[in-house]
C-alpha positions, 0 to 999 in steps of 0.5 A: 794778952793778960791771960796769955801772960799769966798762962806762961808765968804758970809755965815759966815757974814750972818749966824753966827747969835746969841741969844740976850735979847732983849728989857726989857729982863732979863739978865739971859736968853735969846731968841734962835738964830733968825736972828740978835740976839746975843747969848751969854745967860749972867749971873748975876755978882754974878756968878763971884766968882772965879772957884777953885773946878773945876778939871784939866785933870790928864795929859798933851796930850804930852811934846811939848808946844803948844797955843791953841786959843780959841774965845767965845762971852761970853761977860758978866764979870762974865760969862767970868771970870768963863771961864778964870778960867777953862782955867787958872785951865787947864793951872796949870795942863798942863804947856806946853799948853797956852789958849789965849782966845779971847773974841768978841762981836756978830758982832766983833766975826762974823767979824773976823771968816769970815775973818779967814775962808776966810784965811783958818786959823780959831781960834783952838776953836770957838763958834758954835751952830752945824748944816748947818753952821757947816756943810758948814764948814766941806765941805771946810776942815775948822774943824777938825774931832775929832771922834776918841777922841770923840767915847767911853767914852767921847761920852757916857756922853753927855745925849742928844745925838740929840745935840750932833749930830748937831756938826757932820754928816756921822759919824765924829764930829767936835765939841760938845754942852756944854749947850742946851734946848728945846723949849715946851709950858709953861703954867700957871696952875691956868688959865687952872683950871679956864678954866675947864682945868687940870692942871696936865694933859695938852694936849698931841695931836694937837686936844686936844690943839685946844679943851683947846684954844677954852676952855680958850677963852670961859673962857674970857682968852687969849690963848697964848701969842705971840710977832711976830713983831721979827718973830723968835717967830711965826717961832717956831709954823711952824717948830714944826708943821714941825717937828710932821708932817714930822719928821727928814727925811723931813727936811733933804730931803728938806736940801739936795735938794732930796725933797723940802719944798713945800712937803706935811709935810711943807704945813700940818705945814701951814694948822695947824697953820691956824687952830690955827690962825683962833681960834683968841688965841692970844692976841690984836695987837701981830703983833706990839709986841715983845718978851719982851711984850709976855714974860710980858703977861705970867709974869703977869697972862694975858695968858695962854701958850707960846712957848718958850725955856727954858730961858722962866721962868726968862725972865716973871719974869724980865718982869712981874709987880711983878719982880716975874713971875708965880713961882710955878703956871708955868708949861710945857709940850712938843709940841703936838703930830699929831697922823697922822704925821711922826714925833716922839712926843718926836722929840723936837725942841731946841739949847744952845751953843757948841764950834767946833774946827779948822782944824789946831788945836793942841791935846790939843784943844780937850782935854780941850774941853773934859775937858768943858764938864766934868762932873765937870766943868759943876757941876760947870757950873751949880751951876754958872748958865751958863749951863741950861741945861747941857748936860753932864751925871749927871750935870742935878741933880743939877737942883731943878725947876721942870719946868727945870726937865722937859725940861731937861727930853724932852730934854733927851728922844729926838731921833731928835734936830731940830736946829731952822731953822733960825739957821741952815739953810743959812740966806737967806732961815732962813729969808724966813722962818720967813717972810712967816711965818708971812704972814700967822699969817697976813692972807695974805698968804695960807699955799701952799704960805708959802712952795712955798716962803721958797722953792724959796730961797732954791732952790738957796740957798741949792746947 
């Protein structure tokens, strides 16, 4: 169990990776957690009004008094005071119970779970984005399975089930998502109309996006707007492509070591991004630019489409000239089918925020979890601009923009979440991702070397 320990601590300093914004990026949204970005997605201080509709479980799980400690990174003033709210709320209704919240910096939080994890004491409710890491958890006794408070009622509410199963595996649970997106392709509508393009109807297979490129770039438009000097962005093209090409069953065969990533789903993943990499869509010197400056291109009219998540749309705003962004010339649509791949064209790639609960963690931890993710509070969650989107039943109907529909809807209809890679996969496999991605964006790499350098570190590090 010692050496069990050590093994996650090692991981959990490495891995316990979070969203961040970036350098000039607004701070009401934020990038998917790539290696080194922190995660917690802040909020505007006008959120922090005081939580008072917000409603309490109708009873206490039982008479024993209990603490329930709880560790979130949602560093933010407002953002944090909405969480002491709900606490103090669930506090009011179940008097035996105490939430002593704990609320840590990215490093501080990835610091201090290790040590908890190594002494085999971890906090009762934690930050925790589902997946691989999650799952190295669960192997050594370190969460606790909540499977029979979860099955029935509680589970039926979640409207992504895809999410909800990151934060599980072979039927227990040990967690849930509170908040989760999707990433897709944003596009400007007025640019695909002075291309010849429709805007109400973009492309629905990888053939038709390769034709609306070569269309744009004919039109004197830059294509797509990419910031690969932070890596995490180009990863995104490589693993949907994975993800069209071989679908679940891939990944998870490569994961669990009974097939690898030199198989022929990743190798197509390289071989299709070269096609779009040979159309030159990019826009000049994206290799020495980051995600602030991908985000300003868009903001500003100067291309026509990125991938990104759903914290895409205010992040052109912030960075854009006008302060504004597209508004109403912003559209989206889902990652492009490859009618040959084994992958469902409706298997979306994404994340958000969830919190997973201890092995020693008393009832009451899973009831207030219940209780973050009921249909109430993440009204609420909404309305302060926290959960987008939400991932309970019926939350999402507070949601006016139609860009945010639309994502929520994908989201919705997805049968399989990827978890980025570099997120779900331990850090050394997650970074070699990235890096022999950009090779390839470099021209320095063929597709077979890409899925031969990410193999090598899965191969030692996927045991």
């Amino acid at each position: 169990m010692t050496s069990t320990l050590l093994r996650l601590g090692t991981l959990i300093v490495l891995c316990v990776t979070l969203i961040s914004c970036g350098t000039g990026v607004t701070p009401t949204a934020s990038p998917p957690p790539a290696s080194g970005q922190p995660s917690a997605v802040p909020v505007a201080t006008s959120a922090a009004a005081a939580v008072t509709s917000a409603p309490a479980t109708s009873a206490p799980v039982s008479d024993a008094k209990v603490t329930v400690r709880w560790w979130h990174i949602n560093t933010i003033e407002a953002e944090a005071k909405v969480f002491q709210d709900l606490a103090n709320d669930y506090m009011a209704a179940n008097p035996n119970v105490t939430i002593d919240i704990t609320v840590l910096e990215n490093e501080a939080f990835k610091t201090r779970l290790t040590t908890a994890m190594q002494s085999g004491d971890p906090p009762d409710l934690f930050q925790s984005w589902g997946g691989g890491v999650l799952w190295q958890f669960a192997d050594a006794k370190l969460v606790r399975n909540i499977a029979p408070e979860l099955n029935g009622a509680w589970k039926d509410s979640f409207s992504t089930k895809a999410a909800l199963e990151l934060f599980g595996k072979d039927g227990e649970y040990y967690g849930a998502p509170w908040r989760w997106g999707a990433v897709g392709i944003f596009y400007n509508k007025e640019l695909f109309a002075k291309a010849g393009l429709d805007p109400a109807a973009p492309p629905k297979t990888w053939d038709e996006f390769l034709s609306a490129v070569k269309a744009l770039k004919a039109a004197g438009i830059t294509p797509i707007a990419l910031g690969e000097k932070e890596k995490w962005p180009g990863h995104f093209w490589w693993v949907y492509l994975a993800i069209r090409a071989g679908g679940e069953q891939a990944f998870l065969a490569a994961y669990d070591r009974s097939g690898t990533f030199n198989d022929a789903p990743f190798v197509e993943a390289g071989t299709r991004l070269k096609e779009l990499i040979d159309l030159e869509p990019f826009q000049d010197g994206y290799l020495g630019l980051g995600y602030a400056d991908q985000a300003a291109l868009m903001g500003n009219g100067e291309a026509a489409m990125e991938l990104m998540g759903q914290w895409a749309p205010p992040n052109q705003a912030s960075n854009s000239t006008s302060g504004e962004g597209l508004g109403e010339n912003l559209s989206w649509f889902p990652f492009p089918a490859l009618p040959d791949g084994a992958g469902n064209p409706t298997d979306v790639l994404g994340g958000g925020d969830g919190f997973a609960v201890g092995i020693n963690a008393p009832d009451a931890t899973v009831d207030f979890l219940r209780y973050l993710t009921s249909l109430d509070v993440q009204k609420l969650l909404v309305e302060k601009k926290m959960a987008i989107p939400p991932v309970i039943k019926g939350a999402a109907d507070q949601i006016a923009d139609p860009v945010m529909q639309q994502i929520v809807a994908a989201r919705d209809g997805a049968t399989y979440s990827q978890l980025y890679y570099d997120q779900f996969l331990p850090p050394a496999v997650g970074e070699a991702v990235n890096d022999a991605v950009e090779q390839l964006f470099v021209g320095v790499a063929t597709p077979e070397e890409v899925s031969a350098q990410i193999e090598d570190a899965a191969s030692s590090e996927l045991r």
